[in-house]
mmCIF file of the C-alpha atoms, coordinates in Angstrom:
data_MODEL
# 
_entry.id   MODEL 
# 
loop_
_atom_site.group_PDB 
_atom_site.id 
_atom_site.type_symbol 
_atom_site.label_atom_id 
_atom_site.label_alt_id 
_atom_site.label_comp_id 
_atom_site.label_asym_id 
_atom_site.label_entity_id 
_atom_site.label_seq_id 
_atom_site.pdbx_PDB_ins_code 
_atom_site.Cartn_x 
_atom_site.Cartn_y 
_atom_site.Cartn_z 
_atom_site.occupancy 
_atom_site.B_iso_or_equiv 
_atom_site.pdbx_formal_charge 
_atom_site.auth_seq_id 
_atom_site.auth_comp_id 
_atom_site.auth_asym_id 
_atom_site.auth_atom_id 
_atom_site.pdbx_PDB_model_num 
ATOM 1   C CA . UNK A 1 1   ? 2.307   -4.097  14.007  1.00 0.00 ? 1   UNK A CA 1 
ATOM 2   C CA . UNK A 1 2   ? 0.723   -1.164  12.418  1.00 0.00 ? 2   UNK A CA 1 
ATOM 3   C CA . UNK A 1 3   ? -2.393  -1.111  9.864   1.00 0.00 ? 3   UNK A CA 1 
ATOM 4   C CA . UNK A 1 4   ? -3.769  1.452   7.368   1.00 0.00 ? 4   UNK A CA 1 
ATOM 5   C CA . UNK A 1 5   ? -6.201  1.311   4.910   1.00 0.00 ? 5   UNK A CA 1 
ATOM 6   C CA . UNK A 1 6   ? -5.408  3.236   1.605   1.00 0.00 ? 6   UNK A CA 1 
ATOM 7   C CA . UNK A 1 7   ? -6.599  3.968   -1.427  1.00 0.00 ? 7   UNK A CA 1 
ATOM 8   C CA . UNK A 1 8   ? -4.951  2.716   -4.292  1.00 0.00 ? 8   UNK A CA 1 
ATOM 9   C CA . UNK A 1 9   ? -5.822  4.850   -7.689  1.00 0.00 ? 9   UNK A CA 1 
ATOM 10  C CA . UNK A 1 10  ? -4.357  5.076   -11.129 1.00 0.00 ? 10  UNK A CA 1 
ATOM 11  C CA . UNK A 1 11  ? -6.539  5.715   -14.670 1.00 0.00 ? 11  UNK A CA 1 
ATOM 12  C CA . UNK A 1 12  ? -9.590  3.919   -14.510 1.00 0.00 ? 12  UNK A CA 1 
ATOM 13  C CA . UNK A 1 13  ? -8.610  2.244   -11.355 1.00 0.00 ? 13  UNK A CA 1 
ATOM 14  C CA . UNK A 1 14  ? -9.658  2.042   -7.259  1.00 0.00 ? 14  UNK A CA 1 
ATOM 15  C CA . UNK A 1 15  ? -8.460  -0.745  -5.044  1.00 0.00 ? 15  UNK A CA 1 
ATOM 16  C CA . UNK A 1 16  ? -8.856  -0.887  -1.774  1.00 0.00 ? 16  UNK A CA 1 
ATOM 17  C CA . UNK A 1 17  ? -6.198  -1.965  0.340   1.00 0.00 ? 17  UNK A CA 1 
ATOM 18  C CA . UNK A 1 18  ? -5.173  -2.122  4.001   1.00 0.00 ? 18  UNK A CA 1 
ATOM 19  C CA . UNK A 1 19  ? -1.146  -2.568  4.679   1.00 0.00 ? 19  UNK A CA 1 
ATOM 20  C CA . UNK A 1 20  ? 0.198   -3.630  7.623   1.00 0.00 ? 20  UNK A CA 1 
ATOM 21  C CA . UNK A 1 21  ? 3.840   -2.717  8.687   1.00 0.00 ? 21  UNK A CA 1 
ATOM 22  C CA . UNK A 1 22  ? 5.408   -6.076  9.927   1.00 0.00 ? 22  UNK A CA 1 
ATOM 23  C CA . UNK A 1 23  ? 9.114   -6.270  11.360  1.00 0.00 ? 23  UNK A CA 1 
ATOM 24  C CA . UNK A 1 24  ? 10.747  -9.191  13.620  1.00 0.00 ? 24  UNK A CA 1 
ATOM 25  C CA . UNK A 1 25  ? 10.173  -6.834  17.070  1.00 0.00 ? 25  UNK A CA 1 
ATOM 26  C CA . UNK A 1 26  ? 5.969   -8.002  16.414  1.00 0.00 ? 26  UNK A CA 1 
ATOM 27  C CA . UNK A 1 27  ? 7.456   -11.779 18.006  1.00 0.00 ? 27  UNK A CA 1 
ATOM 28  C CA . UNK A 1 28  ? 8.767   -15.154 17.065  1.00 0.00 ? 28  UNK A CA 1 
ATOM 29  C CA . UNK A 1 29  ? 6.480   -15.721 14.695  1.00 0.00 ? 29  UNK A CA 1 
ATOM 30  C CA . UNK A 1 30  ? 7.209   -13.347 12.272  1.00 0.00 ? 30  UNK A CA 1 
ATOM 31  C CA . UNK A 1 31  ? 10.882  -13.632 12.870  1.00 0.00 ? 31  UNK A CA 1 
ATOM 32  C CA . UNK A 1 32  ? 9.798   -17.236 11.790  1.00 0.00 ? 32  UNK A CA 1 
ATOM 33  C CA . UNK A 1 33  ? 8.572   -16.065 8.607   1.00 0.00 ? 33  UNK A CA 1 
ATOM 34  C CA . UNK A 1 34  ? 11.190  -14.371 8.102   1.00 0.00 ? 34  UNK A CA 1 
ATOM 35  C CA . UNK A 1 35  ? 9.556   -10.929 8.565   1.00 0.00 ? 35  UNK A CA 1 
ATOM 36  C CA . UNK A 1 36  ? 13.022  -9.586  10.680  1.00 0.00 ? 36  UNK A CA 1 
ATOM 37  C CA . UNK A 1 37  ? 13.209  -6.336  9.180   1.00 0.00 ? 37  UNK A CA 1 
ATOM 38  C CA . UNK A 1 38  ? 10.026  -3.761  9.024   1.00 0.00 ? 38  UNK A CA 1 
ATOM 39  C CA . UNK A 1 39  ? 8.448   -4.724  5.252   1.00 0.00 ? 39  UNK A CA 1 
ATOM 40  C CA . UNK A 1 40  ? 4.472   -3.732  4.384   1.00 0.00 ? 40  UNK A CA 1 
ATOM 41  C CA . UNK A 1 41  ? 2.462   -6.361  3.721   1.00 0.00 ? 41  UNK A CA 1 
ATOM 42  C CA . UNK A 1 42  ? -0.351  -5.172  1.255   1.00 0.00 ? 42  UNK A CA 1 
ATOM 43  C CA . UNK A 1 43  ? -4.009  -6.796  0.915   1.00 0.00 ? 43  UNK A CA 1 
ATOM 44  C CA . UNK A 1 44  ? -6.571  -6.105  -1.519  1.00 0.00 ? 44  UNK A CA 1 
ATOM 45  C CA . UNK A 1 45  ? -9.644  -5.481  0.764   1.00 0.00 ? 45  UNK A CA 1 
ATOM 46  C CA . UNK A 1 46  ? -11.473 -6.303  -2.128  1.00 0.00 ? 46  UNK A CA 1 
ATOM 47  C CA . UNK A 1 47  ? -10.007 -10.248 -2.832  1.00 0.00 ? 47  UNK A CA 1 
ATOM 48  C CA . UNK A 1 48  ? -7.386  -12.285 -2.130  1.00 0.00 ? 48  UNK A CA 1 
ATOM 49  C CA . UNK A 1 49  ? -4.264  -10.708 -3.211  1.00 0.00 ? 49  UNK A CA 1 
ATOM 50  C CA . UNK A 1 50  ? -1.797  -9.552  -1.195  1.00 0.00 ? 50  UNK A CA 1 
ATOM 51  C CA . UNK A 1 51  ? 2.521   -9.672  -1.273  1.00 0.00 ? 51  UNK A CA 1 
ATOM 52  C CA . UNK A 1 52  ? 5.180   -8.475  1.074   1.00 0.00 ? 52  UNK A CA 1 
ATOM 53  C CA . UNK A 1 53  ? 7.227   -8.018  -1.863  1.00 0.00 ? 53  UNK A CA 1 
ATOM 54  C CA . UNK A 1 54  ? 6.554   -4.480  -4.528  1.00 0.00 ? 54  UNK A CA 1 
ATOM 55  C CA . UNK A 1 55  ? 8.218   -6.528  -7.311  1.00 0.00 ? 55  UNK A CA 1 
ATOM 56  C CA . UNK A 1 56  ? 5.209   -9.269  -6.591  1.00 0.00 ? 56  UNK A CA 1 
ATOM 57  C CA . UNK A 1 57  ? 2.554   -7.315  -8.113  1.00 0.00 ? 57  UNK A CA 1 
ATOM 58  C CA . UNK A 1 58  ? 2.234   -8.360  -11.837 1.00 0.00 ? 58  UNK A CA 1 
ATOM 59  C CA . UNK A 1 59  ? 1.250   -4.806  -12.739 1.00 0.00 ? 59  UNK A CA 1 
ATOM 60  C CA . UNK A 1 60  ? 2.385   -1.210  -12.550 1.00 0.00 ? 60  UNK A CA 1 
ATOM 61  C CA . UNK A 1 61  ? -0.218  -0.091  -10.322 1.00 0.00 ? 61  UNK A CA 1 
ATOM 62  C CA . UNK A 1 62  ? 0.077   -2.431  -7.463  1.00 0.00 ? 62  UNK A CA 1 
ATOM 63  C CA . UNK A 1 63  ? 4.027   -2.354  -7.798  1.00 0.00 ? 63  UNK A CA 1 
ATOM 64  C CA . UNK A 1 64  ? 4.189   1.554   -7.978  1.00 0.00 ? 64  UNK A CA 1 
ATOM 65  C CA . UNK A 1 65  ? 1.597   1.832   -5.095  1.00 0.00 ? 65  UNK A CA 1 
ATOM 66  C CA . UNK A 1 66  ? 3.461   -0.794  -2.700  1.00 0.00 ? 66  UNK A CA 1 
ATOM 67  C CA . UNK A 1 67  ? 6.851   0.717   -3.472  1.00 0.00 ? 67  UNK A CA 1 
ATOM 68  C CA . UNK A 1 68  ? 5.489   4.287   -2.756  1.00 0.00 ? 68  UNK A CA 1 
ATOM 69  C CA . UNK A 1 69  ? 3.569   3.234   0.785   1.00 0.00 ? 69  UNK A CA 1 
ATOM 70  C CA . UNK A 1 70  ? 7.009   1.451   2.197   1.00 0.00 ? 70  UNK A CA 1 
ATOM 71  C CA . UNK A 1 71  ? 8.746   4.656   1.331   1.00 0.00 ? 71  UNK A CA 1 
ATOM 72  C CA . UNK A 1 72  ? 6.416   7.058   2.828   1.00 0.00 ? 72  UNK A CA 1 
ATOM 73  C CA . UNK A 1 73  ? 4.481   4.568   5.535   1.00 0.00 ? 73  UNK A CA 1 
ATOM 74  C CA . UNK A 1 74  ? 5.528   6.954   8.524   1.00 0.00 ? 74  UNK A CA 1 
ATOM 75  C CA . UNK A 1 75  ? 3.714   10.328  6.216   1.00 0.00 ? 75  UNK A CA 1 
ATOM 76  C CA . UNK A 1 76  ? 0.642   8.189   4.968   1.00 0.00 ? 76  UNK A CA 1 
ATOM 77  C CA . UNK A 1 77  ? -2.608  8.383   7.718   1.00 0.00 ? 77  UNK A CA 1 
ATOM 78  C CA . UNK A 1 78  ? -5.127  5.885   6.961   1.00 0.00 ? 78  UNK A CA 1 
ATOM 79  C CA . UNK A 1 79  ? -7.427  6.849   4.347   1.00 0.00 ? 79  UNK A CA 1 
ATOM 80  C CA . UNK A 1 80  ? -5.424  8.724   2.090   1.00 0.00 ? 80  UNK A CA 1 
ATOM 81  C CA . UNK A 1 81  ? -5.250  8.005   -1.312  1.00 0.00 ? 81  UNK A CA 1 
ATOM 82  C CA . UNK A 1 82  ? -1.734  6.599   -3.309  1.00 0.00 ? 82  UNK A CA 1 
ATOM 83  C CA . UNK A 1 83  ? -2.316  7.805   -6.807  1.00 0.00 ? 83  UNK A CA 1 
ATOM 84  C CA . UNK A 1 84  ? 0.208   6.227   -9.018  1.00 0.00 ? 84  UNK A CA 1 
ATOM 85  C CA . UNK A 1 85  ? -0.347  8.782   -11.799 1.00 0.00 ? 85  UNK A CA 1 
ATOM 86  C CA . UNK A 1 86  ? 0.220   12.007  -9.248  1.00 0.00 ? 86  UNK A CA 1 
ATOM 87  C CA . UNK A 1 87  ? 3.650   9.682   -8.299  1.00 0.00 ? 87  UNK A CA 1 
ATOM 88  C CA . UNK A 1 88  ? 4.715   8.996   -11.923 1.00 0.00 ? 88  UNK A CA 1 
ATOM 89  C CA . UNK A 1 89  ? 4.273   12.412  -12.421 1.00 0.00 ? 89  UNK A CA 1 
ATOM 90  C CA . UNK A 1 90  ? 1.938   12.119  -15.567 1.00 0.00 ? 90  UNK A CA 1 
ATOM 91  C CA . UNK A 1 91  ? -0.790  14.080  -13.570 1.00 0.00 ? 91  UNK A CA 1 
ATOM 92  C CA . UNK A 1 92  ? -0.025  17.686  -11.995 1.00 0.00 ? 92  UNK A CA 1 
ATOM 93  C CA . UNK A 1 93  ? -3.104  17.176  -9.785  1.00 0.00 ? 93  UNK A CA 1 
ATOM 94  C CA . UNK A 1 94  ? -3.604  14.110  -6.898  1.00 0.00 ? 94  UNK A CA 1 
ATOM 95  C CA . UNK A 1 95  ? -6.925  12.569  -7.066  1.00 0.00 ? 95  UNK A CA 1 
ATOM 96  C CA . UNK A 1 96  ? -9.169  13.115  -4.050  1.00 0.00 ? 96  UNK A CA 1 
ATOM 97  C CA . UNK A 1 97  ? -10.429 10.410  -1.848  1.00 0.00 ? 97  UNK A CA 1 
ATOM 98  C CA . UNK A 1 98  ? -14.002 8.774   -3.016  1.00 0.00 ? 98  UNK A CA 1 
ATOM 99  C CA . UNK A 1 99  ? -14.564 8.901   0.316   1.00 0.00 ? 99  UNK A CA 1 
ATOM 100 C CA . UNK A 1 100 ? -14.728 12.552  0.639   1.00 0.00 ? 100 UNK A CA 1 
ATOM 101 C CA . UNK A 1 101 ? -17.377 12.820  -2.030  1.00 0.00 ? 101 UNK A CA 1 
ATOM 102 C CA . UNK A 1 102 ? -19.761 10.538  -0.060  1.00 0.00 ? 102 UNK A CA 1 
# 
C-alpha cells in the first residue's frame, strides 16, 4: 500500500484528500474485498466520504479528480494539487498549492 495526500481544487472548491493505492499483492484481506487489481481508494480528510470507484462521486469534481489521480498516481508526490479546471482544460494556468502560501 501506498498513501498521498492531495489537493483536490476546482472553482470555488478545496478538499482535502489522502488516496491510498490498494491492489491484491497488500494480502488476503484485500484480495477478500475484492481489491485484486491496484485501484485508489480516495478519502475526504475533511469527512466521511470516500469510494474506490471515480464513477462513485456524485459530482464532477470528485469524479474528474479520482479519475485523473489513478491515471497519473506514479507522477503525483504528495502534496500536489489536482485541479480539475487546469485538467478540463477551461483554465490555461494550474492553481498553486494553499500550502505554499502559508
Amino acid at each position: 500500500m501506498e498513501a498521498k495526500t492531495l489537493e483536490v481544487r476546482d472553482k470555488a472548491t478545496f478538499i482535502p484528500v489522502m488516496g491510498v493505492r490498494v491492489s491484491g499483492v497488500d494480502g488476503y484481506l484485500m484480495r477478500r474485498a475484492g481489491f485484486n487489481s491496484a485501484m485508489i481508494y480516495l478519502v475526504h480528510l475533511t469527512g466521511e466520504r470516500c469510494a474506490y470507484d471515480p464513477f462513485t462521486w456524485a459530482d464532477r469534481t470528485m469524479c474528474t479528480a479520482h479519475q485523473f489521480i489513478e491515471k497519473e498516481w506514479d507522477n503525483l508526490q504528495d502534496g500536489d494539487v489536482v485541479d480539475v479546471e487546469f485538467i478540463l482544460g477551461e483554465s490555461s494556468i494550474k492553481k498553486q498549492s494553499e500550502g505554499a502560501m502559508v
